[in-house]
C-alpha positions in Angstrom: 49.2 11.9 47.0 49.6 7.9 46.2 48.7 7.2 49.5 45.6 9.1 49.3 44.5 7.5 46.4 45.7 4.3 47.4 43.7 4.8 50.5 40.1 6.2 48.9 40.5 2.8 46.3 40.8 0.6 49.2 37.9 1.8 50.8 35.5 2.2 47.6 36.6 -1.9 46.9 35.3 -2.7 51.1 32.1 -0.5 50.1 31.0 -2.6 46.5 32.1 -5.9 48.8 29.4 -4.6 51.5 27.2 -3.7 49.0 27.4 -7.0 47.5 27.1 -8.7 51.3 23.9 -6.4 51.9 22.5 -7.8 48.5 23.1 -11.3 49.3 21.1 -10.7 52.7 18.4 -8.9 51.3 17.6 -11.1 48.8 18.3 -14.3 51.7 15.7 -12.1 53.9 13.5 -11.6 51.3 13.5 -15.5 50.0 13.0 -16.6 54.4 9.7 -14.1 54.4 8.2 -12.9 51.1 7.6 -13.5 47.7 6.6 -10.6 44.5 4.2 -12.7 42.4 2.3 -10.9 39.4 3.2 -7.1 41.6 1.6 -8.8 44.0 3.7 -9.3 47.4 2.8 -13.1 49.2 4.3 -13.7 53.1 5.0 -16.9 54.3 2.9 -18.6 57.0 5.6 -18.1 59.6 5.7 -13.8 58.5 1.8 -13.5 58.6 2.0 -15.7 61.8 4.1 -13.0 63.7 2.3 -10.2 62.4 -0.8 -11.5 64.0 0.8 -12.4 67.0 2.0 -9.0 67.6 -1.3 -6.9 66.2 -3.0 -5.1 68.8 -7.1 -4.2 68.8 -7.6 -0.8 68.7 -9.5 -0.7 71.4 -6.8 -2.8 73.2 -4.0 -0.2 72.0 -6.6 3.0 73.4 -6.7 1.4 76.7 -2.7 1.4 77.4 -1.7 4.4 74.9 -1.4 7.3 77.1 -4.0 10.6 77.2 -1.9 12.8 75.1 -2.2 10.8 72.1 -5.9 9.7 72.1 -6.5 13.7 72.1 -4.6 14.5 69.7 -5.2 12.1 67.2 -8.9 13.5 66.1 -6.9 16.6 65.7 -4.8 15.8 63.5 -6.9 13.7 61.5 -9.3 16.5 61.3 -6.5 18.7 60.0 -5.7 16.1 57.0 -8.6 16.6 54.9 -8.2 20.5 54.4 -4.3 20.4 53.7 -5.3 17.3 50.9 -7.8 20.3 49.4 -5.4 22.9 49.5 -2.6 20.3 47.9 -5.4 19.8 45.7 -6.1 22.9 44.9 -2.7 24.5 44.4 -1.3 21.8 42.1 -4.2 21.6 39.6 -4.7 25.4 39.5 -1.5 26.9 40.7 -2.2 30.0 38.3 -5.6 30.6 40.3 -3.6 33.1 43.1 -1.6 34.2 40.5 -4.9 35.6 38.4 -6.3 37.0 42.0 -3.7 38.7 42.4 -3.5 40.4 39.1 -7.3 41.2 39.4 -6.6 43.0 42.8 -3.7 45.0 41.6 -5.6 45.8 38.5 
């Protein structure tokens, strides 16, 4: 049973000294690229210089995206609006189906 405990301490002290590795790197990443200023988040010139080097026009991305896709987009776009109502709907007034219920039963 030693062993086994032995053996679940050694690997919970190599998990904090990876967390603590992942930490430093995150927070090396995050000084290289970005910067939180009043809740505001400011990237550097070289991060906003490789976003717009790899952004693609829409029209540009419609040309090359295949058929499948450009179809079904309007669909699913079309289908967003009624499921944000019916989020709507149900989580402000969840006791409306409830009382239509009732009112057919009664």
């Amino acid at each position: 049973m030693n062993k086994v405990n032995g053996r679940i301490q050694e690997l919970a002290a190599q998990i904090r000294a990876l967390e603590t590795e992942l930490a430093e790197e995150i927070q090396r990443i995050r000084i290289r690229t970005y910067e939180i200023r009043d809740r505001t988040i400011l990237f550097s010139d070289e991060m906003r210089r490789k976003h717009r080097a790899q952004a693609v026009h829409v029209l540009a991305y419609l040309r090359h995206a295949q058929l499948k896709h450009v179809v079904t987009a309007p669909v699913v776009w079309c289908c967003l609006f009624p499921a944000v109502l019916l989020d709507l709907c149900v989580t402000r007034r969840p006791d409306w189906y409830s009382r239509a219920v009732a009112a057919e039963v009664a």
